[in-house]
C-alpha positions as CSV (number, residue, x, y, z in Angstrom):
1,X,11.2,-30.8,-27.3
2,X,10.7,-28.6,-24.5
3,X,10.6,-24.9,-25.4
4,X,13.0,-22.2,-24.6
5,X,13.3,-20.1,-21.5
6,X,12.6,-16.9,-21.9
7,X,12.9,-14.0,-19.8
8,X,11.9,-10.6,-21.9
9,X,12.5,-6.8,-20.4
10,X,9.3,-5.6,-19.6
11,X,9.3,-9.1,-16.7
12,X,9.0,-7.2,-13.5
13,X,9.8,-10.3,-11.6
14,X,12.6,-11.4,-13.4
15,X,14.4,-8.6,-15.1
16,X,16.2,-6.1,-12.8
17,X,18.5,-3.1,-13.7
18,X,20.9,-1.7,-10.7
19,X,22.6,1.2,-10.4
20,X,26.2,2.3,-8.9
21,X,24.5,5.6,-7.7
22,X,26.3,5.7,-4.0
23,X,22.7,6.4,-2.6
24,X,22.3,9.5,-4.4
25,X,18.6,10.5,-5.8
26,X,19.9,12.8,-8.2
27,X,22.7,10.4,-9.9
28,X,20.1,7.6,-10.2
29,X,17.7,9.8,-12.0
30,X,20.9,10.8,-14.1
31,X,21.8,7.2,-14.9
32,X,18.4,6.4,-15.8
33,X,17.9,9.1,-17.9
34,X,20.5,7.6,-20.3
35,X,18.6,4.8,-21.6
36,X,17.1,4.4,-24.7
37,X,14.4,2.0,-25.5
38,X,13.4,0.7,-28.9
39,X,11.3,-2.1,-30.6
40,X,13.3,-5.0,-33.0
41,X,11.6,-7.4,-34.8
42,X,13.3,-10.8,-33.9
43,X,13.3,-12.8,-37.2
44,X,13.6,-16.1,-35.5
45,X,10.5,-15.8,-32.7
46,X,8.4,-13.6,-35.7
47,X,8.0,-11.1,-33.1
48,X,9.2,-8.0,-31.5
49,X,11.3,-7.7,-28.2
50,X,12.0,-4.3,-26.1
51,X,15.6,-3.6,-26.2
52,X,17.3,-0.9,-23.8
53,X,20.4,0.5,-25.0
54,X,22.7,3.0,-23.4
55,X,26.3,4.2,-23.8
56,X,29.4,2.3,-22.5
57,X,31.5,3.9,-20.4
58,X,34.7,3.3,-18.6
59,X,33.3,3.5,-14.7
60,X,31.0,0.6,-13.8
61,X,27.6,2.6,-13.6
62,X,24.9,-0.2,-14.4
63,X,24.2,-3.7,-14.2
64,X,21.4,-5.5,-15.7
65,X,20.0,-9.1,-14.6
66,X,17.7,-11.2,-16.4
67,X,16.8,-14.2,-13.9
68,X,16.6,-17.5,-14.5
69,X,13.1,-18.7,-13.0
70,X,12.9,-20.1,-10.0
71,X,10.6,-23.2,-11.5
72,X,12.3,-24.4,-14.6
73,X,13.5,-28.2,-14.7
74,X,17.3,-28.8,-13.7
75,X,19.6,-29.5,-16.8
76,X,21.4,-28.2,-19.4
77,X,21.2,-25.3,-20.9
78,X,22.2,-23.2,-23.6
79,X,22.0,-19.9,-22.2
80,X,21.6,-17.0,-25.2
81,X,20.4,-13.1,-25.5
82,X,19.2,-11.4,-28.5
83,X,21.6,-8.6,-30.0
84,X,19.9,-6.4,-32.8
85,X,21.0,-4.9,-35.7
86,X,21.0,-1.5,-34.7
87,X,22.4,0.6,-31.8
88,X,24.4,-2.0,-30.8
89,X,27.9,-1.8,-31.9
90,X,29.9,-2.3,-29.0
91,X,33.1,-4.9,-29.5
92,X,33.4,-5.6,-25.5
93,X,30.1,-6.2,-24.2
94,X,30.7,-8.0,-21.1
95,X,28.1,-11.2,-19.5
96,X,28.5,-13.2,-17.0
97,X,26.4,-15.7,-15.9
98,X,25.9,-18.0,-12.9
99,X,26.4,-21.4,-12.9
100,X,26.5,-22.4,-9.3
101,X,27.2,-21.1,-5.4
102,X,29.5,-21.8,-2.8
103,X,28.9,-20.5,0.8
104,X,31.4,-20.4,3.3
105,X,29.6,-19.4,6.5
106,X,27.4,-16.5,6.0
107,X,29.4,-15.8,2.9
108,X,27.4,-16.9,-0.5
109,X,29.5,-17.2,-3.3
110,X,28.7,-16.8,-7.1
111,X,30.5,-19.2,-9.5
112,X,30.3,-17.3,-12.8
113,X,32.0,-17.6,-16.5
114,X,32.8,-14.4,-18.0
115,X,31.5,-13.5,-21.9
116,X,32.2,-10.8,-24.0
117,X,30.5,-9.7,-26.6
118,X,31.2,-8.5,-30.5
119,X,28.1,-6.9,-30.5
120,X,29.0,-5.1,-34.1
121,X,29.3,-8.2,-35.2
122,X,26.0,-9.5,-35.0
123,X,22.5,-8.9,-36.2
124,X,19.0,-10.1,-35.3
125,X,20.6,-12.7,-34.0
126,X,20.4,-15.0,-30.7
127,X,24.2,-14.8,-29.8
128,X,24.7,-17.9,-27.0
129,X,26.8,-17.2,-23.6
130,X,28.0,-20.9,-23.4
131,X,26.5,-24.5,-22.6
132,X,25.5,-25.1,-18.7
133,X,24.4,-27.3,-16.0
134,X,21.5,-24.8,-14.1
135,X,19.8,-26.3,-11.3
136,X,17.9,-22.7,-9.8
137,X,15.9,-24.4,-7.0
138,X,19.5,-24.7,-4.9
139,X,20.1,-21.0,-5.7
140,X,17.9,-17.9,-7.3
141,X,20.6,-16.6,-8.6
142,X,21.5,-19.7,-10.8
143,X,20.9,-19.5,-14.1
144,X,21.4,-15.7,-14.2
145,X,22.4,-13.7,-16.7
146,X,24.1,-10.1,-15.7
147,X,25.1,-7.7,-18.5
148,X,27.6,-4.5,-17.5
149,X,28.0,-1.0,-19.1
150,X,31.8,-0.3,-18.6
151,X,34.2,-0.7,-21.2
152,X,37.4,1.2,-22.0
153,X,36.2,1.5,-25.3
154,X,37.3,5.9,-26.6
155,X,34.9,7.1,-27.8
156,X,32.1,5.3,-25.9
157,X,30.2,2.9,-28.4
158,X,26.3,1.7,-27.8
159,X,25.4,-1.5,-25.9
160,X,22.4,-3.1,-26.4
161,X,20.5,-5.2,-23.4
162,X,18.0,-7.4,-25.2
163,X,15.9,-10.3,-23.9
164,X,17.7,-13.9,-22.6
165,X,16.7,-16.8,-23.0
166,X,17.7,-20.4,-21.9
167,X,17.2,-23.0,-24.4
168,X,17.2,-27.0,-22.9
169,X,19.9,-29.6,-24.0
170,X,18.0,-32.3,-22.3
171,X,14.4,-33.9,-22.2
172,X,12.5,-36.0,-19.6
173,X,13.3,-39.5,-19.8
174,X,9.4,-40.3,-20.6
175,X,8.9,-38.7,-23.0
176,X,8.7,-39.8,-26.3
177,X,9.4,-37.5,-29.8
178,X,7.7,-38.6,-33.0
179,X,9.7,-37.9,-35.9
180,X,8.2,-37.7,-40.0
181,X,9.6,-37.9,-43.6
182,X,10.2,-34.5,-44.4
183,X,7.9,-34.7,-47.9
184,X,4.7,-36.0,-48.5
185,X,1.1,-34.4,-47.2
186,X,0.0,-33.9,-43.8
187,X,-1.8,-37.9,-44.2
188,X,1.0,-39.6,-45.9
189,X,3.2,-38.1,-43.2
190,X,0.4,-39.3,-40.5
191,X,0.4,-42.9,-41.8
192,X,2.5,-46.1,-40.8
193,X,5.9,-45.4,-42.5
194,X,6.6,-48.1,-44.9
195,X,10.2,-49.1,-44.1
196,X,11.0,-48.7,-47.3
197,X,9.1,-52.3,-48.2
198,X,7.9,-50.8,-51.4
199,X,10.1,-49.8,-54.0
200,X,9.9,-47.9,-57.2
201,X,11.6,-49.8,-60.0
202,X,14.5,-50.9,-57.6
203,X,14.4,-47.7,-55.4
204,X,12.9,-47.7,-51.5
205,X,9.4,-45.6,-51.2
206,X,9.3,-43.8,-48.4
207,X,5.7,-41.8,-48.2
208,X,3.0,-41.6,-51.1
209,X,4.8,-41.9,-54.1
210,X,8.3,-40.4,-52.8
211,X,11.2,-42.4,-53.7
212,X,14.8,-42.7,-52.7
213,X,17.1,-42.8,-55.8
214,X,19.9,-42.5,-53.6
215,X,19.7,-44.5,-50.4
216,X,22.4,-44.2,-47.3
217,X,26.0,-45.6,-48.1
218,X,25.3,-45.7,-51.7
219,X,28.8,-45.2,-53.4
220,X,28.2,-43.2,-56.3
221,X,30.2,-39.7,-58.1
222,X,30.6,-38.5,-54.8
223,X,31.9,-41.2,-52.7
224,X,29.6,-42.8,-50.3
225,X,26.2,-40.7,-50.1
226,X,25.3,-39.7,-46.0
227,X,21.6,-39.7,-46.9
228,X,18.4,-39.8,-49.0
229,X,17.8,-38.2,-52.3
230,X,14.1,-37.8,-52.0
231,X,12.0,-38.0,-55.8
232,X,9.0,-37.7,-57.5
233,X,8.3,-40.0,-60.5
234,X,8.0,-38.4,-63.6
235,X,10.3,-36.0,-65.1
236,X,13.2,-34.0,-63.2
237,X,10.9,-31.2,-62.5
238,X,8.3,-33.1,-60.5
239,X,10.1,-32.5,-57.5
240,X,10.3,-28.3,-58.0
241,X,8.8,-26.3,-56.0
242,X,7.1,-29.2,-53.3
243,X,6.7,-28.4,-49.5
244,X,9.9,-29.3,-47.6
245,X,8.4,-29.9,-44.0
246,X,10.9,-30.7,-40.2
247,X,10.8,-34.0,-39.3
248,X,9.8,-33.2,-35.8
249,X,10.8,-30.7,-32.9
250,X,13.9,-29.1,-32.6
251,X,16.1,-25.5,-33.3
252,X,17.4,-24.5,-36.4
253,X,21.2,-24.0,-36.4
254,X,21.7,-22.9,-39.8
255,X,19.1,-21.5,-42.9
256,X,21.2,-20.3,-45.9
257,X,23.2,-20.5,-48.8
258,X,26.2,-23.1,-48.4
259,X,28.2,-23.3,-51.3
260,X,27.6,-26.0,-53.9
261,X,24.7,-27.5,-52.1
262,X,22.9,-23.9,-53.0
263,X,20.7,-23.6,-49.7
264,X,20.6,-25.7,-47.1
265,X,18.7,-25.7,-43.4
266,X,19.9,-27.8,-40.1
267,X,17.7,-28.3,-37.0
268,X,18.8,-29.7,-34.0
269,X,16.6,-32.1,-32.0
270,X,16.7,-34.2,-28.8
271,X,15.3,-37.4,-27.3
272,X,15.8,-39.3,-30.7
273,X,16.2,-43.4,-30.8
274,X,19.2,-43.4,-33.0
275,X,20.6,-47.3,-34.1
276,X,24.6,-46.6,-34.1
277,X,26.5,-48.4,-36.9
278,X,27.5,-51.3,-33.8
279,X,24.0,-52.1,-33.7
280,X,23.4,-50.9,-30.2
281,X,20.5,-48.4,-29.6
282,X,20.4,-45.4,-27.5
283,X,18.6,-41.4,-27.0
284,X,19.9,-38.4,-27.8
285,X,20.1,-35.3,-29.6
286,X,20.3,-35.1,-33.7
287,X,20.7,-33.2,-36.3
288,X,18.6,-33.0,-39.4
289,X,19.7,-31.2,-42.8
290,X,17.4,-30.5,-45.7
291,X,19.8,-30.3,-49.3
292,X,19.1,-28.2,-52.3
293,X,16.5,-25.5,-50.8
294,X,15.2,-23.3,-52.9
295,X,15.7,-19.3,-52.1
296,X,11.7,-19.6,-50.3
297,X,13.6,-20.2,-47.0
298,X,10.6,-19.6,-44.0
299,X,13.0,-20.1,-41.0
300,X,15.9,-18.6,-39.7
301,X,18.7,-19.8,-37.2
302,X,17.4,-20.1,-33.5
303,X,14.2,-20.1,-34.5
304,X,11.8,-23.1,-32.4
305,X,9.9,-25.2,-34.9
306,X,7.0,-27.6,-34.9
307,X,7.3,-31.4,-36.1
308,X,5.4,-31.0,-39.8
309,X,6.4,-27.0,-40.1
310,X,6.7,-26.1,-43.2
311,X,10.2,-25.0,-43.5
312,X,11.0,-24.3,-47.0
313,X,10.5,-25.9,-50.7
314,X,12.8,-28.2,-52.9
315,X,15.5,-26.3,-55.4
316,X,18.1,-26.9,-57.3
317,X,22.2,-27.5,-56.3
318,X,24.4,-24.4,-56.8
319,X,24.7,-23.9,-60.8
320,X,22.3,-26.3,-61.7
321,X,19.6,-26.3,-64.1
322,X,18.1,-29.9,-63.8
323,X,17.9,-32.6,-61.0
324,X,15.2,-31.0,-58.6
325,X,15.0,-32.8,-55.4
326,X,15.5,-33.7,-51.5
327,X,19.0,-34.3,-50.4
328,X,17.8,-35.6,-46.6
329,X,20.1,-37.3,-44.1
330,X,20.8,-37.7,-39.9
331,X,23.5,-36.9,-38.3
332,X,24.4,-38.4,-35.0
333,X,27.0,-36.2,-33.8
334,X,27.2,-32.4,-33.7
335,X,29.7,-32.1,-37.0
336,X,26.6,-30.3,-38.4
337,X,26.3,-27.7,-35.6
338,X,29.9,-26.5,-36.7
339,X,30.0,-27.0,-40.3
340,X,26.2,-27.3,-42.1
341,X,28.2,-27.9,-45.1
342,X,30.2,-30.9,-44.5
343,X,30.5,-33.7,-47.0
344,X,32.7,-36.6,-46.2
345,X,36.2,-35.9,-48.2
346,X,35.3,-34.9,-51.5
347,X,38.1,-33.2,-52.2
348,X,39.9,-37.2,-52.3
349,X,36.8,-38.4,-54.1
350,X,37.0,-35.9,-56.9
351,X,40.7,-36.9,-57.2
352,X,40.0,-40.3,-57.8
353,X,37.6,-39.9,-60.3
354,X,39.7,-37.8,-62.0
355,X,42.7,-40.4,-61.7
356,X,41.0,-43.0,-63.8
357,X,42.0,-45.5,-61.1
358,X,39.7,-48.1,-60.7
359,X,38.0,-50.0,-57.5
360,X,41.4,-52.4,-57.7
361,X,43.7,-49.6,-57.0
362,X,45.1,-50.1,-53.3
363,X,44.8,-46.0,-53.1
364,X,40.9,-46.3,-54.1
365,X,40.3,-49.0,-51.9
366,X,42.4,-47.1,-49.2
367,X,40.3,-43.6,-49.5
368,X,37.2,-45.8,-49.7
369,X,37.4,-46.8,-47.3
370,X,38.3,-43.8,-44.8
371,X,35.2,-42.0,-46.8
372,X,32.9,-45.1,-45.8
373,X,34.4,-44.4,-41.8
374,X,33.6,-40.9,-42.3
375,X,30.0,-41.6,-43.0
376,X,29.1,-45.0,-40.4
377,X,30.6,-42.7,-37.5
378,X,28.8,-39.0,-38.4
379,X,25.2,-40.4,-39.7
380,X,22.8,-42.6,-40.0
381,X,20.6,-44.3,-42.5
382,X,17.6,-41.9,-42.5
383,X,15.0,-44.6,-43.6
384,X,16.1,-46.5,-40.2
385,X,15.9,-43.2,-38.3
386,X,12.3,-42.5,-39.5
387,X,11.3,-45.9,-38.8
388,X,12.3,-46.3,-35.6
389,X,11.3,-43.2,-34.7
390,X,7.5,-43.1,-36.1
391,X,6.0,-46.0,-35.7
């Protein structure tokens, strides 16, 4: 996956701060004068960035660019700054930035979206500006992001101006992404995946002795399963404890608690061969989500990671004292981007079972059914995906 973008506040190429200072030497010196500058540690990068912060006020005084540069590939872009936790609780923090030019005669044009900002809201956090097509080498000013002090906001609150960066939603067509099992060591992961050819007792192994005792559209207590519930032999415990790893490239959209699933982590990915439920093949971006996390979480949303990262180690579900182990599955579209948690219509499932209807009921059959839909058109079998995808 190609990295993000980044463009940080100490760039002296790409980062520019203006003032509304009607020529005057004095009134510049003023308005710079009110800045602040401070160090944050950014979680999700494991470093720290230079943020500028300064008063808002209801006269536009200052503007601040950050540049998108001149040489990055034409695509799509996810176009995000960093907002600290600290002097930077401003609810109308206003961005735009600038998607394209028109020029009529002499006259050039900017074609911007507007943001604003909660800034009070948010902490540590990448906070994105919106999804869009940047091509910089028809414009410079493409691709730019420009951040304004004014706000109406009595009394004036503190606006924060913190690094931007552009993260890709595309990949060159030639270039191919290996993807892993998300257990195993660093040779069993390096090795020809099986295919699930081997099986323990009548379950598919996937890498060393790691077994799936609950493969992909296995109807079980909770309707049809979306994934892989990756094992140990042995007893329950075996699993405790064990290095969870990222299946390849990609960003992580979500690291937390998420209900009954206790914790759970999402990463976003692109250029994947993914085998749609029609048969047909095709590249794109996916989304894979690691069940049952232990509290040891080691990455935090927008963070970049490596195929074979270490990203966390195996738990336990929410209230659970027994039954250590991987819940692992793909998911083709981006229902995971907007809710981590999902789970194909459990509430229906759990009403069933409760019911004491059996498979013969026309309501069974009927929710069955839309529960199996739910699955085919959302994910994918993750012993396919790895397959296809690593040898």
């Amino acid at each position: 996956m190609t990295k993000p973008v980044i463009v940080f506040n100490d760039d002296p190429k790409y980062f520019l701060v203006s003032y509304y200072d009607n020529d005057d030497v004095n009134r510049k010196k003023a308005l710079e004068s009110a800045w602040n500058t401070f160090k944050r540690y950014d979680p999700a990068l494991g470093r720290h960035h230079q943020i500028w912060t300064r008063l808002t006020n209801p006269n536009l005084e200052v503007v601040v660019d950050h540049y998108f540069p001149s040489n990055s590939t034409p695509g799509k872009y996810r176009v995000e700054t960093f907002i600290p936790a600290v002097h930077s609780n401003t609810r109308r923090a206003i961005f735009t930035v600038t998607h394209g030019v028109s020029q009529t005669y002499e006259q050039i044009s900017e074609d911007t979206t507007m943001v604003v900002v909660d800034m009070s809201e948010l902490h540590d956090v990448w906070h994105t500006l919106g999804e869009y097509y940047l091509d910089p080498k028809q414009n410079p000013v493409i691709g730019k992001v420009r951040q304004y002090d004014i706000s109406l906001e009595d009394p004036p609150k503190e606006a924060s101006y913190g690094p931007v960066r552009w993260v890709p939603l595309f990949v060159s067509p030639d270039k191919k992404n290996r993807f892993d099992a998300p257990v195993g060591t660093k040779d069993e992961r390096n090795a020809v995946f099986p295919n699930g050819r081997g099986s323990y007792g009548r379950y598919p192994i996937w890498v060393g002795s790691w077994f799936d005792a609950n493969p992909f559209l296995n109807w079980y207590t909770y309707g049809f399963h979306t994934g892989a519930d990756l094992n140990l032999p042995g007893v329950s415990s075996a699993d405790k404890g064990k290095d969870i790893y990222t299946i390849g490239d990609g960003v992580v959209t979500f690291a937390g608690s998420a209900g009954s699933w206790g914790n759970i982590i999402v990463i976003e990915h692109q250029n994947a061969l993914v085998t749609l439920p029609n048969g047909t093949q095709r590249k794109q971006n996916i989304y894979s989500r690691y069940g049952h996390v232990d509290d040891r979480i080691n990455v935090r949303k927008g963070q970049f990671v490596k195929r074979g990262q270490n990203i966390g180690y195996i738990g336990l579900a929410a209230n659970q004292v027994s039954g250590w182990h991987l819940h692992f599955d793909i998911c083709y579209t981006d229902l995971l981007k907007t809710r981590p948690a999902h789970w194909p219509n459990l509430d229906a499932i759990r009403a069933l079972r409760w019911s004491g209807r059996d498979r013969e009921y026309r309501t069974f059959s009927g929710t069955q059914s839309g529960v199996f839909r739910e699955v085919i058109n959302n994910y994918v079998d993750p012993l396919r995906f790895i397959s296809d995808n690593h040898n």
